[in-house]
N, C-alpha and C positions, 0 to 999 in steps of 0.2 A: 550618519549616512545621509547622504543628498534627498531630497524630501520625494521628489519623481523616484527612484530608486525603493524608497520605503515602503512608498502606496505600492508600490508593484507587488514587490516580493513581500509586504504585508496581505493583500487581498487575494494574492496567488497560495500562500502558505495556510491561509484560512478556508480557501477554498476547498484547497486539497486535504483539508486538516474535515470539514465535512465529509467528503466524498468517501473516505477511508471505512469511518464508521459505518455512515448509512450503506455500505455494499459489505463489509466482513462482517459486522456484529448484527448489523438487521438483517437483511437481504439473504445471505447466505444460506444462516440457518435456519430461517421462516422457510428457503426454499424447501427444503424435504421434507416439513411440516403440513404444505399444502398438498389437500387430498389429492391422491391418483398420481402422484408425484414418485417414482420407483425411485431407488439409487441410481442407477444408470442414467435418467433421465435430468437427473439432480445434478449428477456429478456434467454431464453435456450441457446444462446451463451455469454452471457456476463454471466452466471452461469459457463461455463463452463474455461471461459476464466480467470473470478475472483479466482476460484477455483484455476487454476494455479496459477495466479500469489501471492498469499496468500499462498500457501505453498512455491515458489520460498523466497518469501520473509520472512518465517520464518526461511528458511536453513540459508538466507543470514546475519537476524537478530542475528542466533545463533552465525553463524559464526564470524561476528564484534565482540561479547560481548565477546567471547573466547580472539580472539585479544587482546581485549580491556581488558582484566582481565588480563593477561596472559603477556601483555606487557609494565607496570607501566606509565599507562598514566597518563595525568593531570588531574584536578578537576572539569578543562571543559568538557575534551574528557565524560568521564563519566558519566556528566551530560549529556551533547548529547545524547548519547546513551541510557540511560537512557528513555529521552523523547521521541525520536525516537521510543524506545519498547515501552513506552506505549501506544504510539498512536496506534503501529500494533495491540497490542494487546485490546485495545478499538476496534477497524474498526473488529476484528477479533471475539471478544467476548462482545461485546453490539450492531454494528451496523448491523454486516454482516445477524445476526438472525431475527432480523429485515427483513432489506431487500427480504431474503429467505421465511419468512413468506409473505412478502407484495406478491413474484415473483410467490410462491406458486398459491395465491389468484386469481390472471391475469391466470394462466395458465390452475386454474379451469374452467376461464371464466367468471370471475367479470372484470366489467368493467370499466377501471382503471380510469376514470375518475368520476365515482362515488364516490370513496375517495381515495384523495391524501396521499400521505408518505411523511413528510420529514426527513426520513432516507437516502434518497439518497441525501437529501442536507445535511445532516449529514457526510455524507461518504465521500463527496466532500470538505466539510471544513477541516476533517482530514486529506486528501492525501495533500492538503495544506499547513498545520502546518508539515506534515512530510516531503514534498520535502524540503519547509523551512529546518527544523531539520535537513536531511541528506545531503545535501548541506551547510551547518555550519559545521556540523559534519567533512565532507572532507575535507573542505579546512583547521579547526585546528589542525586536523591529519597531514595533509601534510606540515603544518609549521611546524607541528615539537614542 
């Protein structure tokens, strides 16, 4: 891979390879841990925080695949990538609607315990397979 093409979608894939954990595995679930913090209120910031980080991380996805197109990568590099976007784009266009639906429902005032989602352990298996993903994805990039 061209060495401008590398540093890119190397420092872009790590970036995002960051940003993933520190809002779904910290952030998240500390949110409804901190006092005074209802479900409703919980679920109205992690809508708003999702929302971020889901468009942060399609710029970031665009941006890799530019790279990654653009800079004659390997058969790997591009299957990474490859899998990487699919998952965004599953969590982005099967799970997220879900969820939104589910968050909807709570905020009318259903009571979440009356029936459970597992789209949020859906969503949780995929950030998963994709830190997996874009942490491979980095370190084949950066060998080069």
């Amino acid at each position: 891979m061209h060495s401008t093409s590398a540093a890119v979608a190397g420092a872009v894939t790590f970036r995002w390879l960051g940003m993933v954990p520190a809002i779904s595995f910290l952030e998240a679930p500390l949110t409804f841990r901190a006092p005074g913090v209802t479900i409703p209120v919980g679920l109205g910031i992690g809508r708003i925080v999702f929302r971020a980080l889901n468009l942060a991380e399609a710029a970031l996805a665009v941006t890799v695949v530019v790279a990654v197109a653009t800079g004659g990568a390997s058969a790997a590099v591009v299957t990474l990538t490859a899998i990487t976007v699919a998952v965004l784009a599953g969590q982005l266009g099967v799970v997220r609607p879900r969820l939104n639906r589910r968050s909807d429902a709570v905020l009318a005032g259903e009571d979440p315990a009356l029936r459970r989602s597992r789209a949020h352990l859906s969503y949780v298996a995929l950030e998963v397979v994709k830190v997996l993903a874009l942490l491979t994805l980095g370190r084949v990039v950066l060998a080069g």
